[in-house]
Phi, psi and omega in degrees: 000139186264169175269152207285154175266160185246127202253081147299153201281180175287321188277321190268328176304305222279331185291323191291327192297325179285013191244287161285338193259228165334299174290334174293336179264326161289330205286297188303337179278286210293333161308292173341268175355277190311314175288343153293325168318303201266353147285340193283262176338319142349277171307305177288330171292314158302342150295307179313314184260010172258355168253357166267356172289321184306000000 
């Protein structure tokens, strides 16, 4: 016996699209981005201020 198909709505198809598609794979680059940003900055900072420690 196959199993039944599932007929999703308009709102949820829509939800799903803002999740996987296009805007959700940009949302995942600029987050990436911005935590590479702000491990970057850190990071220089914590030099900056281990080399005025000196």
């Amino acid at each position: 016996m196959a199993p039944p198909s599932i007929v999703r709505g308009p709102r949820e198809r829509l939800a799903a699209w803002l999740y996987t598609g296009p805007p959700g794979h940009l949302y995942g680059v600029l987050a990436d981005l911005a935590q590479l940003g702000a491990r970057y900055a850190l990071q220089r900072l914590r030099a900056r201020l281990a080399r005025a420690a000196r």
